[in-house]
N, CA, C and O atoms as a Tripos MOL2 file, in Angstrom:
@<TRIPOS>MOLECULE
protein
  256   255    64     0     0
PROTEIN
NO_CHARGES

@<TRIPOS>ATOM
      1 N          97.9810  132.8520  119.3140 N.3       1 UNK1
      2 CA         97.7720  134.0090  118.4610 C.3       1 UNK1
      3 C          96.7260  133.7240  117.3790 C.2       1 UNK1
      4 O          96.4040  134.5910  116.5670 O.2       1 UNK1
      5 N          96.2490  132.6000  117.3830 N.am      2 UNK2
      6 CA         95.2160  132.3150  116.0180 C.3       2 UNK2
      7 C          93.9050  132.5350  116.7100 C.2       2 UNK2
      8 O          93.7070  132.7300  117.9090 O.2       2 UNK2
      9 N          93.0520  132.4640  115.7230 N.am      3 UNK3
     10 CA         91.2690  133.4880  116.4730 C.3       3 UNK3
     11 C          90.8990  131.5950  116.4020 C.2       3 UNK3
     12 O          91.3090  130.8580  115.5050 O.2       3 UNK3
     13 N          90.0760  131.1700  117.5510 N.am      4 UNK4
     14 CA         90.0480  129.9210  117.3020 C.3       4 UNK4
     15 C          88.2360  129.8930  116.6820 C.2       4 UNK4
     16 O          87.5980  128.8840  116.3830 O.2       4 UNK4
     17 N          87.8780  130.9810  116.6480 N.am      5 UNK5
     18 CA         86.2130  131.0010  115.8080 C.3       5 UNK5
     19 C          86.3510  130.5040  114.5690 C.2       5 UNK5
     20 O          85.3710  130.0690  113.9630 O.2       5 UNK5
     21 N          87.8430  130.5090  113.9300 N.am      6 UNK6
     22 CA         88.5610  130.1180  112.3970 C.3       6 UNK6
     23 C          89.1440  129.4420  112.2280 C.2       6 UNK6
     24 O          89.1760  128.9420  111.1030 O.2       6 UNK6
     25 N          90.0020  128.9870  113.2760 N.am      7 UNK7
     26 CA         90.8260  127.9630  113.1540 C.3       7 UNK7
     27 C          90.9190  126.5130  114.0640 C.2       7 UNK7
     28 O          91.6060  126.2930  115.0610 O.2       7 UNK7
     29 N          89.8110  125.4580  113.2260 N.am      8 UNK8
     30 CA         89.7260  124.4150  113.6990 C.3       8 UNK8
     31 C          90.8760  123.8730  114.6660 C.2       8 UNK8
     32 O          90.5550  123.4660  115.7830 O.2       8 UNK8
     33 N          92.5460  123.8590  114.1510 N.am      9 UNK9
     34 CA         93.1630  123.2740  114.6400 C.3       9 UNK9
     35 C          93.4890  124.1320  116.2270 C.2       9 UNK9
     36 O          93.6320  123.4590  117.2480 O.2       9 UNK9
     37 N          93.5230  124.7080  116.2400 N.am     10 UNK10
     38 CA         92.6730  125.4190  117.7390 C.3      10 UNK10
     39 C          91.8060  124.8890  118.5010 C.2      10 UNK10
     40 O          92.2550  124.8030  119.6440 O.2      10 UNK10
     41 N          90.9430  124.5570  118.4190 N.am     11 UNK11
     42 CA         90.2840  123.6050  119.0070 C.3      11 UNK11
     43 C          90.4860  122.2720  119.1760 C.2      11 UNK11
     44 O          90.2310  121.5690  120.1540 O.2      11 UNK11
     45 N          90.9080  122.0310  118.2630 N.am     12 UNK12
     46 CA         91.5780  120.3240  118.4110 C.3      12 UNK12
     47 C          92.5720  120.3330  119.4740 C.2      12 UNK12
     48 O          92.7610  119.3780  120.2280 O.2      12 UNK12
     49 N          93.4080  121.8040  119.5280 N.am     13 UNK13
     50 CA         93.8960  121.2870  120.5320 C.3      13 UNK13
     51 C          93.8710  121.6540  122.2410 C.2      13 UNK13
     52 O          94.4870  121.4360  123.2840 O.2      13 UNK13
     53 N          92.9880  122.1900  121.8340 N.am     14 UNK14
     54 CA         92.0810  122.3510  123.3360 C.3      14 UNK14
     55 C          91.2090  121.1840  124.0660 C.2      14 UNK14
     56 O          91.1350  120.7790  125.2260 O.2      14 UNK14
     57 N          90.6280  120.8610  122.9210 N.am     15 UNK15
     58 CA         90.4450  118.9120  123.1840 C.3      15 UNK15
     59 C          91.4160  118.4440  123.5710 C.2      15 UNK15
     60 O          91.3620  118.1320  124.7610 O.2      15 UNK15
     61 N          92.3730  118.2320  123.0530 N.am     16 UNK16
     62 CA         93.5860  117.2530  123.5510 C.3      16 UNK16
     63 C          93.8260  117.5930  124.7740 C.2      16 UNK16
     64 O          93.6320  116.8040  125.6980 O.2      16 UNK16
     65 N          94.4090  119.1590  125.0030 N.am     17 UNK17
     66 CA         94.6740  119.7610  126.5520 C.3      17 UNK17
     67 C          93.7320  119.4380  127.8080 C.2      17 UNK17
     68 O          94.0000  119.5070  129.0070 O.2      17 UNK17
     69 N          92.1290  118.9340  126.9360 N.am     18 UNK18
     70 CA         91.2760  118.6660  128.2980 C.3      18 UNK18
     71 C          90.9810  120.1650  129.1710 C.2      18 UNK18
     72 O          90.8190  120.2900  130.3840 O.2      18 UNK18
     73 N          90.9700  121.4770  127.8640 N.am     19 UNK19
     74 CA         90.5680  122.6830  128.7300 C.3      19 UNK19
     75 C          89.3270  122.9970  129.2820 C.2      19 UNK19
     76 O          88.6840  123.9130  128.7700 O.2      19 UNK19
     77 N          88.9140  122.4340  130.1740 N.am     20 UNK20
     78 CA         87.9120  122.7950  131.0750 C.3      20 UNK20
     79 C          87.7510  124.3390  130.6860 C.2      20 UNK20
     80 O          86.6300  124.6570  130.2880 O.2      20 UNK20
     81 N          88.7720  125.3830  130.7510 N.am     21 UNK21
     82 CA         88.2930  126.6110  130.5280 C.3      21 UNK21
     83 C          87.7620  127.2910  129.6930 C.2      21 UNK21
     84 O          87.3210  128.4350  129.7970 O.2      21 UNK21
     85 N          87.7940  126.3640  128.5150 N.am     22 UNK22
     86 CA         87.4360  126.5220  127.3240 C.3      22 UNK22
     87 C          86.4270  126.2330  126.7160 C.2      22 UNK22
     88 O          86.1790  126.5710  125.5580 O.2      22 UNK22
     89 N          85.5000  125.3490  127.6840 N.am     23 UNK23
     90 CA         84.4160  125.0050  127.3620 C.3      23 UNK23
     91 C          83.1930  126.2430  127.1920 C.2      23 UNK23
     92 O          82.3130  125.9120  126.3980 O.2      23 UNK23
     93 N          83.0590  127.2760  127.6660 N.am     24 UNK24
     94 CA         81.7990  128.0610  127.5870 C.3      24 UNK24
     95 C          82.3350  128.8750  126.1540 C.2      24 UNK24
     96 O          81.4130  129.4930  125.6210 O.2      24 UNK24
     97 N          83.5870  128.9770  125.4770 N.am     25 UNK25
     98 CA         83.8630  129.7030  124.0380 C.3      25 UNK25
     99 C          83.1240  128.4470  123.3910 C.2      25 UNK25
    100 O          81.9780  128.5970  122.9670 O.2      25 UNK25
    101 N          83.8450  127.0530  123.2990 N.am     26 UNK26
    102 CA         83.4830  126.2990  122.4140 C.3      26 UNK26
    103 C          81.8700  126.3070  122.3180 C.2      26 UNK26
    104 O          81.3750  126.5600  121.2200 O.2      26 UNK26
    105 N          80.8830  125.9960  123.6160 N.am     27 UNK27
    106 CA         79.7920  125.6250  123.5440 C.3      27 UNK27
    107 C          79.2680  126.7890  122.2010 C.2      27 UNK27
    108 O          78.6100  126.6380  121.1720 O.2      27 UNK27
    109 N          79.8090  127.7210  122.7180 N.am     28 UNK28
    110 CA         78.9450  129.1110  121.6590 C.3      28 UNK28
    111 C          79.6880  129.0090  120.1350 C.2      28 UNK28
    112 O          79.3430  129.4390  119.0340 O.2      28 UNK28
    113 N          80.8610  128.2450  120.5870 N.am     29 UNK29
    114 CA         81.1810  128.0100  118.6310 C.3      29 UNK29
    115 C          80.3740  127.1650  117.9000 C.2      29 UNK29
    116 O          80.3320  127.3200  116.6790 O.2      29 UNK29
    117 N          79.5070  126.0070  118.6100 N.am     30 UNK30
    118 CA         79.1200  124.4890  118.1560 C.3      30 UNK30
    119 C          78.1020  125.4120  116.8880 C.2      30 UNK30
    120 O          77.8380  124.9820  115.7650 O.2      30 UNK30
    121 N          77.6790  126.7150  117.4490 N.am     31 UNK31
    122 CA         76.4900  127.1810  116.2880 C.3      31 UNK31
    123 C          77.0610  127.8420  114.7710 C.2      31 UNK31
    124 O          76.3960  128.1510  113.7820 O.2      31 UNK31
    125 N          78.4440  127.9220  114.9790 N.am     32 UNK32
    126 CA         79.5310  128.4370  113.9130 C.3      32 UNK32
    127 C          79.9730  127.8150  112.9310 C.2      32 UNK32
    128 O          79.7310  126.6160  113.0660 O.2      32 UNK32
    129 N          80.5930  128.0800  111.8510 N.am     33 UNK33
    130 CA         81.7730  127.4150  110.6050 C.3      33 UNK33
    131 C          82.9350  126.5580  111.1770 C.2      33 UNK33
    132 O          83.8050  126.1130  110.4270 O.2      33 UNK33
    133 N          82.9360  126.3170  112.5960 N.am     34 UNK34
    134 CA         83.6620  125.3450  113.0530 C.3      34 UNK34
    135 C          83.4790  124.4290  114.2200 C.2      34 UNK34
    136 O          84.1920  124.0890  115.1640 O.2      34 UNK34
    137 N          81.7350  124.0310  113.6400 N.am     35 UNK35
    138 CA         81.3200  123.3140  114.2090 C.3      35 UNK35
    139 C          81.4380  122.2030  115.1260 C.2      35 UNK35
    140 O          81.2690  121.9020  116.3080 O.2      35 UNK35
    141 N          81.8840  121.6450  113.7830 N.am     36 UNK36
    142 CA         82.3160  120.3210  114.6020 C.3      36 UNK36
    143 C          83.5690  120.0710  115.3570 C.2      36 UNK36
    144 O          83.4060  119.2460  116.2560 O.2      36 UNK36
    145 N          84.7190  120.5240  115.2570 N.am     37 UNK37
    146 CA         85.7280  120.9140  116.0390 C.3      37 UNK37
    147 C          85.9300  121.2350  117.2890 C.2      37 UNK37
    148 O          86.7580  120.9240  118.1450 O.2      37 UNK37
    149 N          84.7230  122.1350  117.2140 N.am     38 UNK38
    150 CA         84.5100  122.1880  118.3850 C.3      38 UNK38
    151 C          83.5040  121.4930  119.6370 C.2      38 UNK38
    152 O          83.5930  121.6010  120.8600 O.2      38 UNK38
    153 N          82.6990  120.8780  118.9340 N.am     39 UNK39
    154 CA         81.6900  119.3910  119.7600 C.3      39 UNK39
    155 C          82.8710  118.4870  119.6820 C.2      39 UNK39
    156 O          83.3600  118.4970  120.8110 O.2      39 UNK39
    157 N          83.6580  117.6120  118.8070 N.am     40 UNK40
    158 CA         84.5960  117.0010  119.3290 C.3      40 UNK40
    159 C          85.6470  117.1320  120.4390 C.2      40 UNK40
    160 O          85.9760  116.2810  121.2650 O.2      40 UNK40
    161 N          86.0680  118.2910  120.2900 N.am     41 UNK41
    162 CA         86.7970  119.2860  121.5320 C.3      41 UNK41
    163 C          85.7370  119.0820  122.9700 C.2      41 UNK41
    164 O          86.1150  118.6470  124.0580 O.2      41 UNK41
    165 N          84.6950  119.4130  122.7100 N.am     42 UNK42
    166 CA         83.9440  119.4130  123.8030 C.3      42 UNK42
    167 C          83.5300  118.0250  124.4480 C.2      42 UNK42
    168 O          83.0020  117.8040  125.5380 O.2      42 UNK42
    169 N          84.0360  116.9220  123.1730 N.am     43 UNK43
    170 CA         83.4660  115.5730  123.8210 C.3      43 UNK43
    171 C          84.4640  114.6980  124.4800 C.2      43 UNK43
    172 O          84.3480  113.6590  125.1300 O.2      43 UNK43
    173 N          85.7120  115.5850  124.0430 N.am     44 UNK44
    174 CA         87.0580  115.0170  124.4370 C.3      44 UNK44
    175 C          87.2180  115.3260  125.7360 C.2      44 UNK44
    176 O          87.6590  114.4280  126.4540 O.2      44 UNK44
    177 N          86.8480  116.8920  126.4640 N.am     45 UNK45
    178 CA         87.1770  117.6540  127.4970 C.3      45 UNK45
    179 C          85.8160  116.6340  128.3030 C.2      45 UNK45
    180 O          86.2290  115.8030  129.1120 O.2      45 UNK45
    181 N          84.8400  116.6770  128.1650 N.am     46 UNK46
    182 CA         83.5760  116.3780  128.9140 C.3      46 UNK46
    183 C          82.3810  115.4160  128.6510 C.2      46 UNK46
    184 O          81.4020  115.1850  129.3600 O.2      46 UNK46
    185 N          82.8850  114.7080  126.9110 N.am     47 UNK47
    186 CA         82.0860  113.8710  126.8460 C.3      47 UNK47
    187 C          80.6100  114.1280  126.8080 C.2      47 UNK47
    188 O          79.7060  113.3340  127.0640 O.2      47 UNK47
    189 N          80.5410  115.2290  126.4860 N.am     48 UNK48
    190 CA         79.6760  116.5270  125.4810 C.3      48 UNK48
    191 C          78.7320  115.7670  124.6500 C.2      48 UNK48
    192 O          79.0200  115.6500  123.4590 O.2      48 UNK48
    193 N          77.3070  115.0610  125.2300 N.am     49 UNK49
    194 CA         76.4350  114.4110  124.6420 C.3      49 UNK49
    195 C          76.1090  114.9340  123.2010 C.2      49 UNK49
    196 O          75.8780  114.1740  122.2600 O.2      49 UNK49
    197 N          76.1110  116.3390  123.1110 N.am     50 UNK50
    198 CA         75.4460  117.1120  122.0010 C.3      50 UNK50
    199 C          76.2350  117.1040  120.7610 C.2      50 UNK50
    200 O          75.7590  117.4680  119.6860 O.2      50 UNK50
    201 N          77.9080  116.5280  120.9680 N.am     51 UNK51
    202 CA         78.5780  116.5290  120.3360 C.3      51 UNK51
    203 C          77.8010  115.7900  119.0520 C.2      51 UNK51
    204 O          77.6050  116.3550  117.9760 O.2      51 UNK51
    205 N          77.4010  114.4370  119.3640 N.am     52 UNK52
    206 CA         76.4350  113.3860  117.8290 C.3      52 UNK52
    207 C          75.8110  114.2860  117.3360 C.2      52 UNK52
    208 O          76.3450  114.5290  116.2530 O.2      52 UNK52
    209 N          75.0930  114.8450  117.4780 N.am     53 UNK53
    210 CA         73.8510  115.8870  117.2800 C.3      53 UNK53
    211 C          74.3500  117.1920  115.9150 C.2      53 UNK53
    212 O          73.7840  117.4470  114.8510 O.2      53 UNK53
    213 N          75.6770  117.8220  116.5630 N.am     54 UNK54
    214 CA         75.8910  118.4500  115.8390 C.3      54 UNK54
    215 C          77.1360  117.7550  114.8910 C.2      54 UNK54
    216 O          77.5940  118.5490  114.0690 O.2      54 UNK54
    217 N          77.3830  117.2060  114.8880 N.am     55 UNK55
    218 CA         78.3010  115.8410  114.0350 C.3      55 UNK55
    219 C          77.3190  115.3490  113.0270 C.2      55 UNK55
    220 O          77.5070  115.3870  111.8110 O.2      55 UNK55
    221 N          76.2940  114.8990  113.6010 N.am     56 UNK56
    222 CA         75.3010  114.1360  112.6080 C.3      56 UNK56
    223 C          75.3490  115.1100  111.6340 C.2      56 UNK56
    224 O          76.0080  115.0830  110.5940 O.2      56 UNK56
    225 N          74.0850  116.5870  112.3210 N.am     57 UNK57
    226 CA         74.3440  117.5160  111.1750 C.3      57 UNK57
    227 C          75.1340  118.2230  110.1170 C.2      57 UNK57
    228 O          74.5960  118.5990  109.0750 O.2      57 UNK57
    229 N          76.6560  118.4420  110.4230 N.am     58 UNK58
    230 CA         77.4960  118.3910  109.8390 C.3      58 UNK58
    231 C          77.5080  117.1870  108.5570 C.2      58 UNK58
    232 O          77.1970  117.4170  107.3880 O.2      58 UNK58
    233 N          77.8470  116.1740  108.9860 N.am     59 UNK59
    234 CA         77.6770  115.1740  108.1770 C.3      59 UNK59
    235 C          76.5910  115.2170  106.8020 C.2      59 UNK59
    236 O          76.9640  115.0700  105.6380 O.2      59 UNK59
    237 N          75.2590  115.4380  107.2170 N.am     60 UNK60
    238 CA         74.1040  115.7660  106.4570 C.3      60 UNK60
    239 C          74.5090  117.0880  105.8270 C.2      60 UNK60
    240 O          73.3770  117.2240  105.3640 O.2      60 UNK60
    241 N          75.1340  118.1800  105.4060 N.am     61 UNK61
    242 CA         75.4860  119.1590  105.3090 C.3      61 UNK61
    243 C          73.9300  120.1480  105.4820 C.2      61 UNK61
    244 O          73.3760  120.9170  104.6960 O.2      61 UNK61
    245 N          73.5140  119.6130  107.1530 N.am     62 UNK62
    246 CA         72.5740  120.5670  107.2620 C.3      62 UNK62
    247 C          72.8970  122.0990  107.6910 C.2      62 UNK62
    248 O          73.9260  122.3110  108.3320 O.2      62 UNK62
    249 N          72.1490  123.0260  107.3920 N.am     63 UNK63
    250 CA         72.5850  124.1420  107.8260 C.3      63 UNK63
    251 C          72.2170  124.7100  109.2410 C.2      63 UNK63
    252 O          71.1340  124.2880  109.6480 O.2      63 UNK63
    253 N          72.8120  125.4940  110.0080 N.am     64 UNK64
    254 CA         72.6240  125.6310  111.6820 C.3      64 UNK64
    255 C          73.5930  125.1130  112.3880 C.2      64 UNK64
    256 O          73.5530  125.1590  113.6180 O.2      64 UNK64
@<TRIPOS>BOND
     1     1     2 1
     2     2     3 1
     3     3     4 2
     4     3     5 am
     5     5     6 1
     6     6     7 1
     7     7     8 2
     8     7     9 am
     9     9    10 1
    10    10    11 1
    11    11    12 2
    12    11    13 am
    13    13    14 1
    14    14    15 1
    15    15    16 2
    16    15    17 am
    17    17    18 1
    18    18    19 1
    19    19    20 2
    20    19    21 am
    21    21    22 1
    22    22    23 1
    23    23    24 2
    24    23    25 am
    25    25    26 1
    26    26    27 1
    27    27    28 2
    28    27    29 am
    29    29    30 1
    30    30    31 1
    31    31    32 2
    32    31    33 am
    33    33    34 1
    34    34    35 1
    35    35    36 2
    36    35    37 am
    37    37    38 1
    38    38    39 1
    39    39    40 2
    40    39    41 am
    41    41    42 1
    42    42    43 1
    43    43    44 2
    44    43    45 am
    45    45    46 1
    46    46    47 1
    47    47    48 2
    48    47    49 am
    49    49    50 1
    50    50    51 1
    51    51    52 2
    52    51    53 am
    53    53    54 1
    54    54    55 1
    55    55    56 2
    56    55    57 am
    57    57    58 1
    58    58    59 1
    59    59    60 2
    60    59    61 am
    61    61    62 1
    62    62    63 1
    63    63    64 2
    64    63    65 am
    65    65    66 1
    66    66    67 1
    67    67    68 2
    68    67    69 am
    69    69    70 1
    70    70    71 1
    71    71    72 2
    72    71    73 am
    73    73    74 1
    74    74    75 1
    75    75    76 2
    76    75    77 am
    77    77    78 1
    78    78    79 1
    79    79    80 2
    80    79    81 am
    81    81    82 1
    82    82    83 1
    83    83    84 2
    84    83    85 am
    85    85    86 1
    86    86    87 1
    87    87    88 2
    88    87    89 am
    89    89    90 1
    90    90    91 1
    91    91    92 2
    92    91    93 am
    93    93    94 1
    94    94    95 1
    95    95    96 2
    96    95    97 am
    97    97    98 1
    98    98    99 1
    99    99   100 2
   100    99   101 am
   101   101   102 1
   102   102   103 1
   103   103   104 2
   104   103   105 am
   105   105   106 1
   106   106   107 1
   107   107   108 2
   108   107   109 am
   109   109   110 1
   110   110   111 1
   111   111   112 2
   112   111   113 am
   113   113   114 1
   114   114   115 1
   115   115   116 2
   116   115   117 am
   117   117   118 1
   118   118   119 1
   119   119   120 2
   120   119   121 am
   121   121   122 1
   122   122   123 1
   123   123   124 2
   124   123   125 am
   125   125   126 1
   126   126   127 1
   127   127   128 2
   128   127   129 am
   129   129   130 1
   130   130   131 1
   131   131   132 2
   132   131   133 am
   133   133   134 1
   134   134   135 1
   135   135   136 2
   136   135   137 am
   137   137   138 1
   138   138   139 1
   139   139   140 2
   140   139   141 am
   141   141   142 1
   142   142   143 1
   143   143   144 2
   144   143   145 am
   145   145   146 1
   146   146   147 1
   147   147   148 2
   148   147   149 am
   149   149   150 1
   150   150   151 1
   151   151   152 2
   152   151   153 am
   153   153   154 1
   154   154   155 1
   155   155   156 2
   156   155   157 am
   157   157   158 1
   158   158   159 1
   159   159   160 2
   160   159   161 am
   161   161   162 1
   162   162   163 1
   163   163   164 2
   164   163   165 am
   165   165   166 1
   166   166   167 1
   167   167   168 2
   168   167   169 am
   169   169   170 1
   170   170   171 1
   171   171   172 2
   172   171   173 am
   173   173   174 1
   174   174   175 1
   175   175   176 2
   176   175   177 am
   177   177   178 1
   178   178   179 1
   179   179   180 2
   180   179   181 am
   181   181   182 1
   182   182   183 1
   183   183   184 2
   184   183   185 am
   185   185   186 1
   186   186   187 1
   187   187   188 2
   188   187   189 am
   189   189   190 1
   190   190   191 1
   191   191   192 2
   192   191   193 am
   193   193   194 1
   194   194   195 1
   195   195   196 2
   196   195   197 am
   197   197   198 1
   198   198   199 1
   199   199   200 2
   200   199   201 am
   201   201   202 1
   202   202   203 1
   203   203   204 2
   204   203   205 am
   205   205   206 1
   206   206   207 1
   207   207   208 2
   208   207   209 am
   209   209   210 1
   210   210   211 1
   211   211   212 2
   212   211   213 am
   213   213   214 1
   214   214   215 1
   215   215   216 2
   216   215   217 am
   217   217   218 1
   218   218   219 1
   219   219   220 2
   220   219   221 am
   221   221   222 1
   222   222   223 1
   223   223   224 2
   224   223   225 am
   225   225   226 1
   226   226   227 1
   227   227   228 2
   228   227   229 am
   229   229   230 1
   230   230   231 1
   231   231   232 2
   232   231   233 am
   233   233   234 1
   234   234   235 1
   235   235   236 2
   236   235   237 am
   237   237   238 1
   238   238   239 1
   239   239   240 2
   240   239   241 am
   241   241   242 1
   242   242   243 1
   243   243   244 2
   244   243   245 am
   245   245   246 1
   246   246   247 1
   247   247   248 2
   248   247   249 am
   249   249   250 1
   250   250   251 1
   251   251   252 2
   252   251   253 am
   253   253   254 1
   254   254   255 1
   255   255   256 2
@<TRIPOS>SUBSTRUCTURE
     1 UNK1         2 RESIDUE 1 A UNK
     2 UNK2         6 RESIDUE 1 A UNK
     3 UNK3        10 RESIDUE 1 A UNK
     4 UNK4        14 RESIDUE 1 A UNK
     5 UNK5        18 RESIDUE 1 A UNK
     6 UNK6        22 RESIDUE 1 A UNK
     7 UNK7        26 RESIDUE 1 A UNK
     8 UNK8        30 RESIDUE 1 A UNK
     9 UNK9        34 RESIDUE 1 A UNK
    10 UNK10       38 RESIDUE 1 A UNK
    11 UNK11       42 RESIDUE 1 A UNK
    12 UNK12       46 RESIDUE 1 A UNK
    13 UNK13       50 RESIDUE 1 A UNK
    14 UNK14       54 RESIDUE 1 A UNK
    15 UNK15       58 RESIDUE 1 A UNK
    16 UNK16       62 RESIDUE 1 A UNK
    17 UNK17       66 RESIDUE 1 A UNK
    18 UNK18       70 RESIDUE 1 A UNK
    19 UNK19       74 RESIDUE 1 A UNK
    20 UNK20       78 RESIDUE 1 A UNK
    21 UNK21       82 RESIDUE 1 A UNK
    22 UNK22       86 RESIDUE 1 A UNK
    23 UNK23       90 RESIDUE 1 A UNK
    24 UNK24       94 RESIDUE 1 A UNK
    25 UNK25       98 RESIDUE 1 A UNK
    26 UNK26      102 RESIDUE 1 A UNK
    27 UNK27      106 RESIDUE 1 A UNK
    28 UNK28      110 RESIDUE 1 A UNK
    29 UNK29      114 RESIDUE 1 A UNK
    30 UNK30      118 RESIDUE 1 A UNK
    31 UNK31      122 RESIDUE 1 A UNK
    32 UNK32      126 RESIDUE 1 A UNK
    33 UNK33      130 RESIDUE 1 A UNK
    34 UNK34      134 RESIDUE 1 A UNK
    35 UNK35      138 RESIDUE 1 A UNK
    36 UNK36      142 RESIDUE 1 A UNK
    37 UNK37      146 RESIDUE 1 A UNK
    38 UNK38      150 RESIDUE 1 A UNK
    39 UNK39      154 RESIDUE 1 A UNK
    40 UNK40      158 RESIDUE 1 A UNK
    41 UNK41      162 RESIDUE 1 A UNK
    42 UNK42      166 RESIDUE 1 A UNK
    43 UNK43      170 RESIDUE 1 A UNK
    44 UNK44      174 RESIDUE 1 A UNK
    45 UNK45      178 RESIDUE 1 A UNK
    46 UNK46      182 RESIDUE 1 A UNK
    47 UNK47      186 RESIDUE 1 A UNK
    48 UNK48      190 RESIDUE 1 A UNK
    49 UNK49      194 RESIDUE 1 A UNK
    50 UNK50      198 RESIDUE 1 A UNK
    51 UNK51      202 RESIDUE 1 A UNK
    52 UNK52      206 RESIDUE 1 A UNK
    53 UNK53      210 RESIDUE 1 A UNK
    54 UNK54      214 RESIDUE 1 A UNK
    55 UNK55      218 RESIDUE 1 A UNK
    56 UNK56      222 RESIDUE 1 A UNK
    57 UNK57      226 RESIDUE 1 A UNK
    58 UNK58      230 RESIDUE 1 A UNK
    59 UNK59      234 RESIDUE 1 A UNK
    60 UNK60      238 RESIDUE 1 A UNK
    61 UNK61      242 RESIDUE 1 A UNK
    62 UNK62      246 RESIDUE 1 A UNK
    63 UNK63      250 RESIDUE 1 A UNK
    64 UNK64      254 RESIDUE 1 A UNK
């Protein structure tokens, strides 16, 4: 019942679950306010190269 565009812990646990199905929402979240949540999610499910990329940026508090 939670909107997972908002709620990180949503995604975390879609990572954990290993949802393959979930991968084409997350890819389109990585550009969102829950960025990184969701590249980790994605690196957990698939090992999601792009995950560093948008991690790094996060980190840097770059914007995008």
């Amino acid at each position: 019942a939670r909107d997972p565009t908002t709620d990180g812990w949503v995604l975390d646990g879609l990572g954990e679950l290993r949802s393959e199905e979930a991968v084409p929402m997350l890819r389109e979240l990585v550009r969102g306010p829950v960025a990184e949540d969701a590249a980790i999610a994605l690196w957990r499910i698939s090992r999601w190269r792009g995950a560093v990329r948008v991690l790094r940026r996060v980190l840097a508090a770059e914007r995008g």
